[in-house]
N, C-alpha and C positions, 0 to 999 in steps of 0.2 A: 198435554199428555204427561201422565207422570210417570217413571222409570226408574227402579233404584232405591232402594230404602235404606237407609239408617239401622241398622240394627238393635230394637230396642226401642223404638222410635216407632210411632203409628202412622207418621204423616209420611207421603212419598220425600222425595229428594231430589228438584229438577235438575236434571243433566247441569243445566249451565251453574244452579249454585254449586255444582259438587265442583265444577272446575274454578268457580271464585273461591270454594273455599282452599283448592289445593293451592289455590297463587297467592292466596294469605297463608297458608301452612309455608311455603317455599320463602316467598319473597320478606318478611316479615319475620324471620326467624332470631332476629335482635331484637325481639321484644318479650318478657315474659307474660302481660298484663293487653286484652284484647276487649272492643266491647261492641257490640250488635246493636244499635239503636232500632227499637221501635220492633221487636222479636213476634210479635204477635202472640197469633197461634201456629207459629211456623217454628217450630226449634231446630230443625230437621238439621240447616247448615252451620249452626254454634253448635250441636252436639256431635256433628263428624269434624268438627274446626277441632274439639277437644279431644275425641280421642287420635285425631293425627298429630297434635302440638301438646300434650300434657300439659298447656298452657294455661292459667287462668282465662277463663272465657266467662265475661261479664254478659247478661243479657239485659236490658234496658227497655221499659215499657211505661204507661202511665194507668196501666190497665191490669191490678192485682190480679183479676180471674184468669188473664193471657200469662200471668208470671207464673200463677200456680200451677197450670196445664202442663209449662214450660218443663217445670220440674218436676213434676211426674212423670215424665217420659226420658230425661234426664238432668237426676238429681246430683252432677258431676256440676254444672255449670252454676252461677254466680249470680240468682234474682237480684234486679235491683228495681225498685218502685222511685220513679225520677220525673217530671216531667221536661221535655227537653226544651221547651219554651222560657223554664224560668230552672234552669238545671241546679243542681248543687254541687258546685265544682269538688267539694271534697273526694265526693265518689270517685272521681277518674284520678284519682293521684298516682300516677306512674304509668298512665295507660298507653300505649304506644302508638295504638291505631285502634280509629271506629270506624266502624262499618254501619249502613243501614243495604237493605232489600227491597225495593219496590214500596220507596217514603213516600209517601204524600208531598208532592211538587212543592208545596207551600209550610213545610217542614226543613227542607235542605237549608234554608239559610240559616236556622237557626241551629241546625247540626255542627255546619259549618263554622258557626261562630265556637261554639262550644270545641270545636277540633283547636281551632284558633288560641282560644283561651288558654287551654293545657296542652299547646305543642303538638299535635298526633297527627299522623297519618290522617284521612281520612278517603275510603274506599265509597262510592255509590254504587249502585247497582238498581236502575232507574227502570221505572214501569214502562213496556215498551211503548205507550204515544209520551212519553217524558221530551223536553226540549234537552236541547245539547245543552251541555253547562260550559260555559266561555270560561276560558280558564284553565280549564282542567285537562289533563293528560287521559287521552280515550285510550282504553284497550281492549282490544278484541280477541276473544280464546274461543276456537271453535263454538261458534255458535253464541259467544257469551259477550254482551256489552258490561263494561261498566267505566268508571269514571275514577280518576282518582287525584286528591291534592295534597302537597306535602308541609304542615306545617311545624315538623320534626325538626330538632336541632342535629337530630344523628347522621354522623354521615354515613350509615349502612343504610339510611332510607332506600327506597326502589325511585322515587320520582323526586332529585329537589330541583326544587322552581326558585 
């Protein structure tokens, strides 16, 4: 069921992304540099993540037709054509924290790795028959799973491990 739109934005807004993205709006507020892997055709939760945090909001795809969609619905956020299996570490120079939505199971490690690399945050937000990710800090917001690891040097992260 979808609930809630975006303003500006065609695609609905599920309940529970609105409230992942308010706990990255909140909890993340030491970061200026943010980025969505794997954005689809979903922009819904990076263009309410921007206009609550004025933040750069990268969005991250391997699929140019999914970037351009992105940005016409809003052209506030930060296309980037990447694939995240063989990524270009340039792109995330400063990034604080990534995020993915309902990755492909056999995606995560390689997100992971890539958070690894350049230090970030990294939030999931897993399809719901997804497996638990060992490791990782679960949090539950009304109604909303997700997963998170910290491989930030800051000490204003939300989770260090």
């Amino acid at each position: 069921m979808v609930t809630g739109m975006v303003k500006g934005v065609g695609v609905g807004l599920l309940p529970k992304h609105k409230k992942l993205v308010e706990y990255i709006a909140k909890e993340y507020w030491w970061t200026n540099k943010i980025a969505e892997i794997g954005v689809g055709f979903y922009p819904s939760p990076s263009c309410l993540l921007k206009r609550l945090t004025k933040k750069q909001i990268m969005v991250v795809d391997n699929n140019k037709e999914a970037l351009r969609y992105v940005l016409k619905r809003c052209p506030d956020l930060v296309a980037i054509y990447d694939d995240i299996m063989k990524p270009n570490l340039k792109v995330y120079s400063n990034v604080g924290l990534l995020y993915s939505i309902r990755p492909n199971e056999e995606l995560i490690p390689y997100i992971e790795d890539l958070a690894s690399k350049i230090k970030a945050d990294l939030i999931i937000s897993p399809m719901e028959y997804a497996c638990i990710l060992g490791g990782w800090k679960k949090v539950r917001l009304e109604g909303c799973l997700f997963y998170v690891r910290s491989f930030s040097n800051n000490p204003s992260s939300s989770f260090p491990f």
